[in-house]
C-alpha positions in Angstrom: 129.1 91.1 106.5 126.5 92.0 109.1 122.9 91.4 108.0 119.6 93.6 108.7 116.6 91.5 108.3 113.8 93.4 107.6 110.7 91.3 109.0 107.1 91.6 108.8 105.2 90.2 111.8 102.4 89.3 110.4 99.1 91.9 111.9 99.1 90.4 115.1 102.3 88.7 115.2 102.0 85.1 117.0 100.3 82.8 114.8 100.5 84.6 112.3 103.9 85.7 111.7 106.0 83.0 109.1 108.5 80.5 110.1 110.9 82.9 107.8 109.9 86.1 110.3 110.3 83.8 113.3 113.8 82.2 112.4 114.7 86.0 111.5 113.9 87.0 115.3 115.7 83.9 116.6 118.7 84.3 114.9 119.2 87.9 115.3 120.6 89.2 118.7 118.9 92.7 118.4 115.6 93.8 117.6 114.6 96.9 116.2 111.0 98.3 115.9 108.5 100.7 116.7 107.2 100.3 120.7 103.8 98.9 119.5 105.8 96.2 117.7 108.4 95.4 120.0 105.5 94.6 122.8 104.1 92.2 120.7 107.4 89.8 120.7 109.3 91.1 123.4 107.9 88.0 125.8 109.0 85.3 123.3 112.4 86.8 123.1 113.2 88.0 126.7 116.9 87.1 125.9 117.2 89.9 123.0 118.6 93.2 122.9 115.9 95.8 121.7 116.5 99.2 119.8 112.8 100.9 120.4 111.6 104.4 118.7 107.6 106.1 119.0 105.7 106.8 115.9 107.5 109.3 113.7 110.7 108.4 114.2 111.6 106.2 111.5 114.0 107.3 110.1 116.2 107.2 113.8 114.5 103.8 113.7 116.1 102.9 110.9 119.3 104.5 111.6 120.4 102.5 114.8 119.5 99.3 113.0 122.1 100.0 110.4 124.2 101.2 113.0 124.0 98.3 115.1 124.6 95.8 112.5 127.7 98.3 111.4 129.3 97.2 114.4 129.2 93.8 113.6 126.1 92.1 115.0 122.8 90.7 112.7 119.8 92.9 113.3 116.3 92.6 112.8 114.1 95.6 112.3 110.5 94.6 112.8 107.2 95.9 111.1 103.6 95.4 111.8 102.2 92.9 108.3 104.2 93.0 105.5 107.0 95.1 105.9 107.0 96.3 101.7 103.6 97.5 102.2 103.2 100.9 104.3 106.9 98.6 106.4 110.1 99.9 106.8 111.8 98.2 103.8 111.8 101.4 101.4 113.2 103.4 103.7 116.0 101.0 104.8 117.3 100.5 101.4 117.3 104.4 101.0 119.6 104.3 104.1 121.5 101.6 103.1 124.1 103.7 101.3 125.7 105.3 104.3 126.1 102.3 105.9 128.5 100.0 103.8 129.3 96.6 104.8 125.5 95.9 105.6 123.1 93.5 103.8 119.4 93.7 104.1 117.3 90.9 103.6 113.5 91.3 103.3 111.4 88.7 105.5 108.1 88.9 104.0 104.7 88.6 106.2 100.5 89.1 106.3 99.8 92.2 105.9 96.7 93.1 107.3 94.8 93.5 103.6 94.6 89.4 103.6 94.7 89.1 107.0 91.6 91.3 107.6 90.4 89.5 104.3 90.4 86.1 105.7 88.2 87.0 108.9 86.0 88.8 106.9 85.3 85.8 103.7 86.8 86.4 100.6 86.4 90.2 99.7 89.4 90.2 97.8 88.7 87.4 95.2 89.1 90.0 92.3 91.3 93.6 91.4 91.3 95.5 94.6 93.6 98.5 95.4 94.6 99.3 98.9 94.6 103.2 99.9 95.9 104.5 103.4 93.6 107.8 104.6 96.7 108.8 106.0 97.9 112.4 105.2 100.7 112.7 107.4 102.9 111.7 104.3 100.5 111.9 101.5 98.1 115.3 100.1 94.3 114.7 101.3 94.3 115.6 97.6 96.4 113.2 96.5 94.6 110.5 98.5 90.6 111.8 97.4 92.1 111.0 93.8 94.0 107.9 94.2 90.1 107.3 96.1 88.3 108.5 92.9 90.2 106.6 90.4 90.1 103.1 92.3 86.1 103.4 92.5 85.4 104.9 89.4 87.1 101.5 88.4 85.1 99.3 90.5 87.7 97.9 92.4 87.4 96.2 95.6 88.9 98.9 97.8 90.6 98.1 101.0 91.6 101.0 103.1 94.2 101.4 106.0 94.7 103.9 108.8 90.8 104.9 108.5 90.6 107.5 111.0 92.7 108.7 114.1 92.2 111.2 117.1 93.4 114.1 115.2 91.5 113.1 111.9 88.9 111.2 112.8 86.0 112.6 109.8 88.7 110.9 107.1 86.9 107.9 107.0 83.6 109.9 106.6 85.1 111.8 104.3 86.0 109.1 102.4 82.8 107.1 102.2 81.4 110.4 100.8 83.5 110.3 98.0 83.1 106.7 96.8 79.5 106.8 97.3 79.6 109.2 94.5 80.9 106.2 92.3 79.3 103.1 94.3 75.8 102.3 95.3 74.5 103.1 99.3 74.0 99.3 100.2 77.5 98.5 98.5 78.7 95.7 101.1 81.1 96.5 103.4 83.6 94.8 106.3 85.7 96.6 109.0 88.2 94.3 111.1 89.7 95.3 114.4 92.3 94.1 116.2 93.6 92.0 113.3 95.0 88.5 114.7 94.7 89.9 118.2 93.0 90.4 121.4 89.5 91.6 121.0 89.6 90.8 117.0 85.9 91.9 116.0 84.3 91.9 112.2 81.7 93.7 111.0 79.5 93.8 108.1 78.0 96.7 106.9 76.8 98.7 103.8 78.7 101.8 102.6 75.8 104.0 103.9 76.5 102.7 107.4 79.9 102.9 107.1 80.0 106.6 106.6 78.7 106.5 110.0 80.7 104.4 111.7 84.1 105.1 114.0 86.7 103.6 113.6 90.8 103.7 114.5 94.3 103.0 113.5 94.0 99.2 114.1 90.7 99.2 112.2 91.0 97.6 108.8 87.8 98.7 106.0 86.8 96.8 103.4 84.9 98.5 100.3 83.4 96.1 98.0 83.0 96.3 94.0 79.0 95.7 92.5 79.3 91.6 92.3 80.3 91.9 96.0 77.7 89.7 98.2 77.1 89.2 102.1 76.9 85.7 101.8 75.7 84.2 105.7 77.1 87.0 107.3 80.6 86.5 105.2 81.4 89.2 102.4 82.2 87.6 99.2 83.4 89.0 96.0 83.4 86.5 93.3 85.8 85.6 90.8 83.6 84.7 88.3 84.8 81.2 88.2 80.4 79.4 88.1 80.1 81.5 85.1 83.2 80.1 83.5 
């Protein structure tokens, strides 16, 4: 039985992709992924065979994995962090049935929540929920009440896919909404480049995050009221001195 690994890279892949990812890739004599993905590895593996699809076209994606691996040889379809948050895994195993006689096996990795998390401190010491501004799947409405509900709750909020070229106000739009619930000098982070090339932090308060760009490989960090910039490093504390 031919297997389908589904591997998270890690955000930036290198470093900070697992032994388990990185055994997955060695192993496996074709690699499947999104372009953006494939570049990152494609050097350490010159010897592989790579199945390659743009943005929004998963589901083909997916497809000539499960094909591939139907004829016999171990695949591995690659995903940016973890590849069970915002990854291919769902999809695959809603795939899966059409394709019998294939196995998938879920590599975990970093996804960029903790990855991010880690350059920025320890903003996610306590509850947190993580929300994607993306509505290419999802409602705006949907997302302005999954927004509502996690800060009306105080949780650490960390948020993917912020802003892009054709919806670059979301993260704006956004920042209005929690500051409805959270204070203006709530504190902050934003992580680019996650693991990567030109990696940069910043620390900011909510106020000056509602004006502030940022992309697709732009991490945001919303903290809950015990949140602290402590040196420059943004902290949210367990609670564990008070104990």
């Amino acid at each position: 039985m031919s297997i389908v690994y589904v591997v998270g890279l890690g955000p930036g892949a290198g470093e900070q992709m697992t032994a388990q990812a990185r055994q997955a890739l060695e192993q496996c004599p074709v690699i499947a992924g999104y372009t953006v993905y494939i570049d990152l590895i494609r050097g350490e593996f010159p010897e592989k065979q790579f199945l390659m699809t743009p943005m929004r076209k998963e589901a083909e994606r997916c497809k000539m994995a499960l094909e591939q691996a139907q004829q016999g040889q171990d695949v591995a379809m690659v995903c940016s962090g973890d590849a069970g948050v915002y990854g291919m895994a769902g999809l695959m195993y809603e795939l899966k049935a059409d394709y019998p006689g294939v196995e998938l096996k879920i590599v975990p990795g970093i996804t960029a929540a903790t990855g991010g998390a880690a350059v920025l401190g320890a903003p996610l010491m306590h509850d947190f929920a993580v929300i994607s501004l993306s509505d290419l799947l999802t409602p705006w409405e949907k997302i302005e009440a999954r927004l509502r509900a996690a800060a009306a709750a105080d949780f650490v909020i960390c948020i993917y896919n912020p802003s892009s070229r054709k919806r670059k106000d979301h993260l704006a739009r956004a920042c209005r909404i929690l500051r409805e619930y959270k204070r203006a000098d709530t504190v902050c982070g934003i992580v680019k480049n996650i693991g990567r090339d030109g990696e940069e932090k910043k620390i900011l308060t909510l106020e000056e995050l509602e004006q502030t760009e940022a992309d697709m490989f732009t991490t945001v960090y919303v903290g809950n009221e015990q949140t602290k910039n402590l040196d420059g490093y943004m902290v949210t504390p367990r609670g564990y001195r008070d104990v």
